[in-house]
C-alpha positions in Angstrom: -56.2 -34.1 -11.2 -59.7 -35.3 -12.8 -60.7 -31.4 -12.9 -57.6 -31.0 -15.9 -57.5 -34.4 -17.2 -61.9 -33.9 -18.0 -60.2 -30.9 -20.2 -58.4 -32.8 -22.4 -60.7 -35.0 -25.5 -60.7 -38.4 -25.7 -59.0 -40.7 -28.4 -62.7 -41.0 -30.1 -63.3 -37.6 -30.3 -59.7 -37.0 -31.8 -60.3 -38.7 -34.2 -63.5 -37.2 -34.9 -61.6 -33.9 -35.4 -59.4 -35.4 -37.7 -61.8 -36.9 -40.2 -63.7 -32.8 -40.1 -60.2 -31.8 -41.0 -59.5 -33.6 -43.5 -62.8 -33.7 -44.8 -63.5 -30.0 -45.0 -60.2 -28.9 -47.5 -61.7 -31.4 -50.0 -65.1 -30.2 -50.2 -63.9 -26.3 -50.0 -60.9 -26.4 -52.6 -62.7 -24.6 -55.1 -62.5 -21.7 -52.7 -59.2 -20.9 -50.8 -59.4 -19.1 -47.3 -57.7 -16.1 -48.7 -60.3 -15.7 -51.6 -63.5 -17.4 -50.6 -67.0 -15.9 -51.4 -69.8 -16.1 -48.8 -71.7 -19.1 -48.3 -74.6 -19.6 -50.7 -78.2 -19.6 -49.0 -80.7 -22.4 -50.5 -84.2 -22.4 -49.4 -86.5 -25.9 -50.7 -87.7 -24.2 -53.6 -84.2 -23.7 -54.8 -82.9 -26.9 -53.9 -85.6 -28.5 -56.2 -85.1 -26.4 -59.1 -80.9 -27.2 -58.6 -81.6 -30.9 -58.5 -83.8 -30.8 -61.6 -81.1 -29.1 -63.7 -78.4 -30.9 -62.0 -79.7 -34.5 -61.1 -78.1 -36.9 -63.6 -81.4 -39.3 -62.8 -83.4 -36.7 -64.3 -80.9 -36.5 -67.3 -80.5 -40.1 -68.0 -84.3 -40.4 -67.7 -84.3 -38.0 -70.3 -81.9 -38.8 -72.4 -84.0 -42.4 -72.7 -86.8 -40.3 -74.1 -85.1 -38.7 -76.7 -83.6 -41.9 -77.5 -87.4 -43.1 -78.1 -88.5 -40.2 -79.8 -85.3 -40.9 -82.7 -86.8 -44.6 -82.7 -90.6 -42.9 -83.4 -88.8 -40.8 -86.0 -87.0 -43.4 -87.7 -90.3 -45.6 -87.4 -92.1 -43.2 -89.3 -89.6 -42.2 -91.8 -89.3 -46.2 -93.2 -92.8 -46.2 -94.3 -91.4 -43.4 -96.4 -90.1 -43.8 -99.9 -86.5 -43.9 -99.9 -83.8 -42.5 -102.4 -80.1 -44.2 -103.1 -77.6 -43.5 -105.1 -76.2 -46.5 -106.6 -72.5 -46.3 -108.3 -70.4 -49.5 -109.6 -67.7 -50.1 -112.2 -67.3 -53.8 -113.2 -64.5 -54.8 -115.2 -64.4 -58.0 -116.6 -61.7 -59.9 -118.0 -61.8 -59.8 -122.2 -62.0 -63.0 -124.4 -62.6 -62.0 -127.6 -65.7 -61.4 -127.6 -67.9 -58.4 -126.6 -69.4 -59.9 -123.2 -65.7 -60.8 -121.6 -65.6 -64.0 -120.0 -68.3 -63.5 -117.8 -71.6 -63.9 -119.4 -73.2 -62.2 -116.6 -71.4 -58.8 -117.2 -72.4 -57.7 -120.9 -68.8 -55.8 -121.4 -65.9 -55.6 -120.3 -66.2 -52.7 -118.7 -69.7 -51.9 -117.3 -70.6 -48.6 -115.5 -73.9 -48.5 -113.0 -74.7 -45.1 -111.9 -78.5 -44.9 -111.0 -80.7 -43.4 -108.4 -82.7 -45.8 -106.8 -86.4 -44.9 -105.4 -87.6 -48.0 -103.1 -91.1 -48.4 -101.1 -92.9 -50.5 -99.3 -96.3 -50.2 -100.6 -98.2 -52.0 -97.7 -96.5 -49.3 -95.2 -98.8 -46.9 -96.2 -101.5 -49.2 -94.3 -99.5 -51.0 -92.0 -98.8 -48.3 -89.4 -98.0 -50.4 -86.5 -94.4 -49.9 -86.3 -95.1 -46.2 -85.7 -97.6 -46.5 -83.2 -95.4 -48.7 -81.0 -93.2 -46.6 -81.4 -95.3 -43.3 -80.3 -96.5 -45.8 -77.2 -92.2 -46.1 -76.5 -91.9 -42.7 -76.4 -95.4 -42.2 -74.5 -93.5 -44.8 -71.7 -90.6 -43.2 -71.7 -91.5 -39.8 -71.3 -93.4 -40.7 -68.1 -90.5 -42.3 -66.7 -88.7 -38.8 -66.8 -91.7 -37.5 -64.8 -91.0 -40.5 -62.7 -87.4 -39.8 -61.9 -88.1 -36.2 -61.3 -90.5 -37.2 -58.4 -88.4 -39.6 -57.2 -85.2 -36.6 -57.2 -87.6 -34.1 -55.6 -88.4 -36.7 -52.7 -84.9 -37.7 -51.8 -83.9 -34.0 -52.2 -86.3 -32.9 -49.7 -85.4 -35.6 -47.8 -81.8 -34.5 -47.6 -82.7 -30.4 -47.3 -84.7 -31.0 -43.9 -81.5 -34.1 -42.8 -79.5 -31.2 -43.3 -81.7 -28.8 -40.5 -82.3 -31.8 -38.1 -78.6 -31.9 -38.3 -78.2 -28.6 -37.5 -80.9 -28.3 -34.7 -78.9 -31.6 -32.8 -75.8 -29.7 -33.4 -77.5 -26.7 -31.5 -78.8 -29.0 -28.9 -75.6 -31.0 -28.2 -73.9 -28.1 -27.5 -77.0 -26.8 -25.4 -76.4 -29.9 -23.8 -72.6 -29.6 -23.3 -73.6 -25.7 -22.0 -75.7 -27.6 -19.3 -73.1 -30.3 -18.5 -70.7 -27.5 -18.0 -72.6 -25.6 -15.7 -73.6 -29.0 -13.7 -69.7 -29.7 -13.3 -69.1 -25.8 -12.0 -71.6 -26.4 -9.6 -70.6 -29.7 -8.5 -66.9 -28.5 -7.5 -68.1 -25.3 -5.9 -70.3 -27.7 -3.5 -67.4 -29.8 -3.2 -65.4 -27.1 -2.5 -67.4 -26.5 0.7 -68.2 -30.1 1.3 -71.4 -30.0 0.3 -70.9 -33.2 -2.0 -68.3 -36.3 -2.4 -66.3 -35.9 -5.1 -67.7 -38.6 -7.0 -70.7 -35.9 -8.4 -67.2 -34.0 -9.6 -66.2 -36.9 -11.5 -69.7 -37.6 -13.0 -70.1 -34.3 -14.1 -66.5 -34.3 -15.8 -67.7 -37.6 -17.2 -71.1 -36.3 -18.7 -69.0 -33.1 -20.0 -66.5 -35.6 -21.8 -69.7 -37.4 -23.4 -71.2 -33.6 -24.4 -67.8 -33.0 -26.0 -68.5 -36.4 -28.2 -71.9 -35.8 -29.0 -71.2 -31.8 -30.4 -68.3 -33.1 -32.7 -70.7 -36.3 -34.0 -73.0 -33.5 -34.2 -70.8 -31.5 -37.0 -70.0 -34.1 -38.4 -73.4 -35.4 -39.4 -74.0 -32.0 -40.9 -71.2 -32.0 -43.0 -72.2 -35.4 -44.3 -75.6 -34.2 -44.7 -74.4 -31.3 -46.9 -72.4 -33.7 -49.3 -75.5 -35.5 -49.7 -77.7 -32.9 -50.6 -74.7 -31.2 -52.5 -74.3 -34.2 -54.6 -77.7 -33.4 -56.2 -78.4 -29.7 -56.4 -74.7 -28.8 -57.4 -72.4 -28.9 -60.7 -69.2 -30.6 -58.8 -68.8 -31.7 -55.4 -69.8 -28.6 -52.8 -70.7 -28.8 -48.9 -70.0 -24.5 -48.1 -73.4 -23.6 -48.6 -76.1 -22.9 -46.1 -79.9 -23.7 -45.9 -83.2 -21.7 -44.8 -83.9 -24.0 -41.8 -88.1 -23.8 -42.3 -88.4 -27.1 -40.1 -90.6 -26.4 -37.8 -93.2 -24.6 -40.2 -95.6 -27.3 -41.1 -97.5 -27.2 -44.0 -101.1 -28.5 -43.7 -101.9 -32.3 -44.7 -104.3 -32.3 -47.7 -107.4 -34.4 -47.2 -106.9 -38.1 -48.2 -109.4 -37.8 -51.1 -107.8 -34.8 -52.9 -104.5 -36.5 -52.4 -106.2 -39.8 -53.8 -107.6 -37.8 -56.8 -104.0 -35.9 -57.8 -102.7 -39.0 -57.2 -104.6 -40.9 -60.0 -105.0 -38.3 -62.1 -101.3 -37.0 -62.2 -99.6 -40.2 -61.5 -96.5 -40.8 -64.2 -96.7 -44.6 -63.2 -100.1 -45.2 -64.0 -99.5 -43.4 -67.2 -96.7 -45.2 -67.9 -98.2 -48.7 -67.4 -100.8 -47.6 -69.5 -98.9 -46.2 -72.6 -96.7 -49.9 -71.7 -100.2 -51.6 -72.5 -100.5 -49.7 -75.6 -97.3 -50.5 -77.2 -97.6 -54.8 -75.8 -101.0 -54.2 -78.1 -98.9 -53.2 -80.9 -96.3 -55.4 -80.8 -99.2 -57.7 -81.1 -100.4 -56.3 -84.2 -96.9 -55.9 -85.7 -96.4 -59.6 -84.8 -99.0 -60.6 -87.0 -97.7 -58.8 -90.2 -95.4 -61.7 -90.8 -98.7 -63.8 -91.7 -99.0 -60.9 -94.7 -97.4 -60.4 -97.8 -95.2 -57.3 -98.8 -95.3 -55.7 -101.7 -92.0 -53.2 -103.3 -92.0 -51.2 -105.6 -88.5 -49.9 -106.8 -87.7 -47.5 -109.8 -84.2 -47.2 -111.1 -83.4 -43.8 -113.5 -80.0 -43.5 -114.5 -76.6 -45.9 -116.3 -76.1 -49.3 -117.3 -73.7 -49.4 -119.7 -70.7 -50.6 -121.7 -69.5 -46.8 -121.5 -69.9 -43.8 -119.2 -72.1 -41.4 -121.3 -75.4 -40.7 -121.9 -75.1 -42.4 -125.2 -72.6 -44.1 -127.1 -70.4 -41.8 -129.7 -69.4 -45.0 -132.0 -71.4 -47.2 -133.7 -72.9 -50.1 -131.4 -74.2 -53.6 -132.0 -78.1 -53.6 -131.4 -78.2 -56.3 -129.3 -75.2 -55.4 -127.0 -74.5 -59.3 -126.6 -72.4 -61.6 -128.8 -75.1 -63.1 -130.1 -75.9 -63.4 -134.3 -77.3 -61.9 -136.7 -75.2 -58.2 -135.5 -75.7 -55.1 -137.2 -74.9 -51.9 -136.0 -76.7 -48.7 -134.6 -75.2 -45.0 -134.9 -75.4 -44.9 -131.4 -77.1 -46.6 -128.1 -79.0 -44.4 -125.2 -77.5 -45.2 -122.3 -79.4 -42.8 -119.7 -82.7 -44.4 -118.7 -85.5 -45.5 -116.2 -87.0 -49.4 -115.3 -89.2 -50.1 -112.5 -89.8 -53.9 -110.8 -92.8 -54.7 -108.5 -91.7 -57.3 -105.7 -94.2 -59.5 -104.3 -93.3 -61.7 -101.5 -95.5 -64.0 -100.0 -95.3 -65.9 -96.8 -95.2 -69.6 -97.1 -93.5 -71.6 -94.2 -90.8 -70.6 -91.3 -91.5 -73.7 -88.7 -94.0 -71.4 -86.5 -91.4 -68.5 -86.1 -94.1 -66.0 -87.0 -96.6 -67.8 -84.3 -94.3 -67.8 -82.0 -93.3 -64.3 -82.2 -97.3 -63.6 -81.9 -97.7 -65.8 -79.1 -94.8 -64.0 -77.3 -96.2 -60.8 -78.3 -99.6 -61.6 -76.6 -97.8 -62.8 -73.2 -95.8 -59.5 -73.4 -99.3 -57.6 -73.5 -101.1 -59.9 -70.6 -97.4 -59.1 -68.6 -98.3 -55.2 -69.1 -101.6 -55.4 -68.0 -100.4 -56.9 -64.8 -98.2 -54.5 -64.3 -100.9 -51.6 -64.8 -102.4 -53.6 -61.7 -99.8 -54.0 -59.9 -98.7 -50.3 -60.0 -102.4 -49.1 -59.1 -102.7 -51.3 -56.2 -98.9 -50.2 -55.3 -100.3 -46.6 -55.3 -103.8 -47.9 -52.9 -100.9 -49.1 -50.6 -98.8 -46.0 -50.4 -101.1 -43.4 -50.1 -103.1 -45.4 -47.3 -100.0 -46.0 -45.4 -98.1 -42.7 -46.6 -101.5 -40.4 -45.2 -101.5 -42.4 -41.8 -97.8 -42.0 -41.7 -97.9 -38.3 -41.8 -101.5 -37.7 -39.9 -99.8 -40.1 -37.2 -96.4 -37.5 -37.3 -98.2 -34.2 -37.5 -100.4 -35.4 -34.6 -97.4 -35.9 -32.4 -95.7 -32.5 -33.0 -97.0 -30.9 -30.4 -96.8 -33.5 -27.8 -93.2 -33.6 -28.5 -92.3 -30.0 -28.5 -94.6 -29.9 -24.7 -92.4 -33.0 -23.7 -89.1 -30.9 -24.6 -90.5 -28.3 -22.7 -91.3 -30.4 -19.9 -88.3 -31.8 -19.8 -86.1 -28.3 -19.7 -88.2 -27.2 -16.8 -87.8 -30.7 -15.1 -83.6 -30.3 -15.4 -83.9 -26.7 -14.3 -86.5 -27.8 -10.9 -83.6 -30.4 -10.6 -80.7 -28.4 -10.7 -82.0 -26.0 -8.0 -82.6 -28.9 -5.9 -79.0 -30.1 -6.2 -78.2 -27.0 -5.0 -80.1 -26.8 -2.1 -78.5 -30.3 -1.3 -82.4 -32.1 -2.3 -81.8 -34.2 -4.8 -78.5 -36.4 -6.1 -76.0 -36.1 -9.2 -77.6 -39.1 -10.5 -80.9 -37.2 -11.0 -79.3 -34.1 -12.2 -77.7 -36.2 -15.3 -80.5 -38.5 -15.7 -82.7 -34.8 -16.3 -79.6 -34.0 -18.9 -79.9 -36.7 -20.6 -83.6 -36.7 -20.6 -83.7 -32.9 -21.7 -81.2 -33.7 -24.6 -83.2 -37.1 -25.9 -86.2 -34.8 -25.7 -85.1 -32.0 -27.5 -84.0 -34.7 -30.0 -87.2 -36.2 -30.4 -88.8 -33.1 -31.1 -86.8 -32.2 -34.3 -87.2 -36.2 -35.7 -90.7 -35.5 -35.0 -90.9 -32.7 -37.1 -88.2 -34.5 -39.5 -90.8 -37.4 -39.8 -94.0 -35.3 -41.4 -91.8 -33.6 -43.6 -90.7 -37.5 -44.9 -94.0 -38.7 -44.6 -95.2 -35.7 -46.6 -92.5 -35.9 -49.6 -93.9 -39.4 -49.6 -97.3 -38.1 -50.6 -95.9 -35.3 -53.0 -94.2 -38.0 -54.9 -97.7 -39.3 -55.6 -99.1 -36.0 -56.9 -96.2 -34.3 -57.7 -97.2 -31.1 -56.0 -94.4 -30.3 -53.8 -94.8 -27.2 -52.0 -92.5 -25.6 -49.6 
């Protein structure tokens, strides 16, 4: 009865299945059974290149940057003369005499169609406003670099989840293999009464748990796809497959050359730099409120009584109802003036000091933060290197232990056989085989983490 009721999955692993089949139609409905093409094969380098075209970090990031280069632009194009077109009709109610009732308007009907020429003389010298903003668009820039090292890292991370997935997918069922062969063996000696039956039942028991562990196991790589798909792909995709180059290590750099990249390529340090730069500035464009401004504006065109060039009747000479009148054959209408406007700075209740005053704190504030991200960078790359010299030194003890440990269960199994040794030992040696194996691939999942680390710092990741 145990033998047939071992075959049948429990109520966890049910509903394991259920979730991969329900899960699986959504992330596949691009491609229908009838009609799907094969799988597509991603190696790293690949990956990386998807997530930089795809990764909407990358694209915001970007996007910010443009947004700072327009601000530069538009900076630069305001200490630039500007041209208007200016275009009014007044009408002003009549009373008799020639002005209307509104002294202000000299007719009754006044036309004002000029092109207007305005500049800030003292922009030509003042060029604060564009610097600051070159030093935004400096900042900004580095922060794309930023999120694209920060997208490479997590993308590695998720490529190599994706083959330690896979490998404890392979070992579970390596491991169910075993516990299946275990159970075989353990009714066969039963069979002849070579054992109680209570090595049948745990052997049915460890092949129920194997059962478990393989559909965890597929499950975890599905997941693992949907992350990494997230990134790399268009739209939502998991039916894709990866070139599993896990257990190829590539070397660890020396600290110093690591340590030199770092600092030299670092889009943080450059950042808080160029940050420092454009606090300085703000500074300096603080303090033009303490300054005059000076305008020039020249106005070429009408301001007149009548829409014309000039008048085509005989006008008064004075255009106002004042005395003595006489009249003109006509009036010139189309014409030029020019103002100067100087404004001078008297008194505003300390707004200008205190926007100077904040303008310096915001400067001290960036050069903490220039600290603050050099000492972050001391920190990780000690840490980071130890990290993955501390990983890449333990490879090899792990893959000997996972050795070890499949030559312990096999020495084990024989002596159950030959009646030497007890069910208990022959699971415990399962179980230790299977954590061993397991080990071995986080091992080897742990250097490649600890080495993205280190690539984010330097921004050289290789393969």
């Amino acid at each position: 009865m145990l033998s047939r009721r071992s075959s049948l999955p429990a109520w966890p692993a049910v509903h394991v299945s259920l979730i991969l089949a329900l899960c699986a139609p959504c992330v596949r409905a691009q491609h229908p059974p009838s009609e799907r093409s094969p799988a597509l094969t991603i190696n790293l380098q690949g990956a990386l290149e998807r997530a930089r075209r795809y990764g909407l970090q990358v694209q915001s990031a970007d996007i910010l940057a443009k947004i700072a280069h327009e601000d530069r632009a538009q900076a630069k194009a305001a200490t630039l003369p500007s041209v208007n077109s200016f275009n009014q009709f007044i009408y002003t109610e009549g009373n008799g005499t020639p002005s209307g009732v509104f002294v202000a308007n000299d007719g009754v009907h006044v036309y004002n169609e000029q092109a207007i020429v305005h500049e800030e003389l003292l922009a030509f010298i003042r060029r604060g406003e564009v610097r600051q903003a070159r030093a935004a668009e400096a900042v900004a820039a580095a922060r794309v670099d930023v999120a694209a090292r920060g997208l490479s890292a997590t993308v590695v991370q998720n490529f190599y989840a994706i083959a330690v997935a896979e490998q404890k997918a392979a070992s579970s069922r390596l491991s169910l293999t075993e516990a299946q062969n275990f159970a075989s063996i353990s009714q066969r000696q039963e069979q002849g009464g070579e054992v109680a039956h209570s090595d049948v039942i745990k052997a049915n028991l460890q092949v129920q748990q194997r059962q478990r562990e393989v559909q965890d196991a597929d499950l975890a790589i599905l997941k693992a796809k949907v992350a990494l798909g997230v990134l790399i792909f268009p739209s939502l995709q998991a039916d894709y497959e990866i070139v599993d180059d896990l257990a190829q290590l590539p070397p660890l750099p020396p600290l110093p050359e690591i340590s030199t990249q770092a600092y030299a390529t670092s889009p943080d340090l450059r950042a808080a730099r160029a940050g420092i730069r454009q606090a300085q500035l703000a500074t300096s464009v603080a303090r033009y409120g303490y300054l005059p401004s000076l305008g020039l504006d020249f106005f070429y065109g009408i301001n007149a009584n009548q829409f014309a060039a000039q008048t085509d009747y005989p006008t008064q000479a004075t255009g106002r109802s004042t005395l003595p009148n006489y009249l003109v054959p006509f009036r010139q209408n189309l014409g030029y003036s020019a103002q100067a406007t100087l404004n001078v700075p008297v008194w505003n209740w300390g707004a200008t000091h205190s926007r100077v005053k904040q303008a310096q704190f915001r400067a001290r504030q960036a050069e903490l933060d220039l600290t603050s991200t050099e000492r972050n960078i001391q920190g990780q790359l000690a840490s980071g290197y130890r990290e993955a010299e501390t990983a890449l030194s333990q490879v090899q003890s792990l893959q000997a232990s996972s050795d070890l440990s499949a030559e312990s269960l096999r020495l084990t199994l024989l002596r159950y056989q030959a009646g030497e040794a007890t069910a208990l030992e022959v699971v415990d040696a399962q179980s230790t085989a299977n954590l061993a194996r397991s080990a071995y691939v986080d091992g080897l999942y742990r250097y490649r983490v600890a080495l993205a680390a280190l690539q984010t710092l330097t921004g050289n990741f290789q393969p």
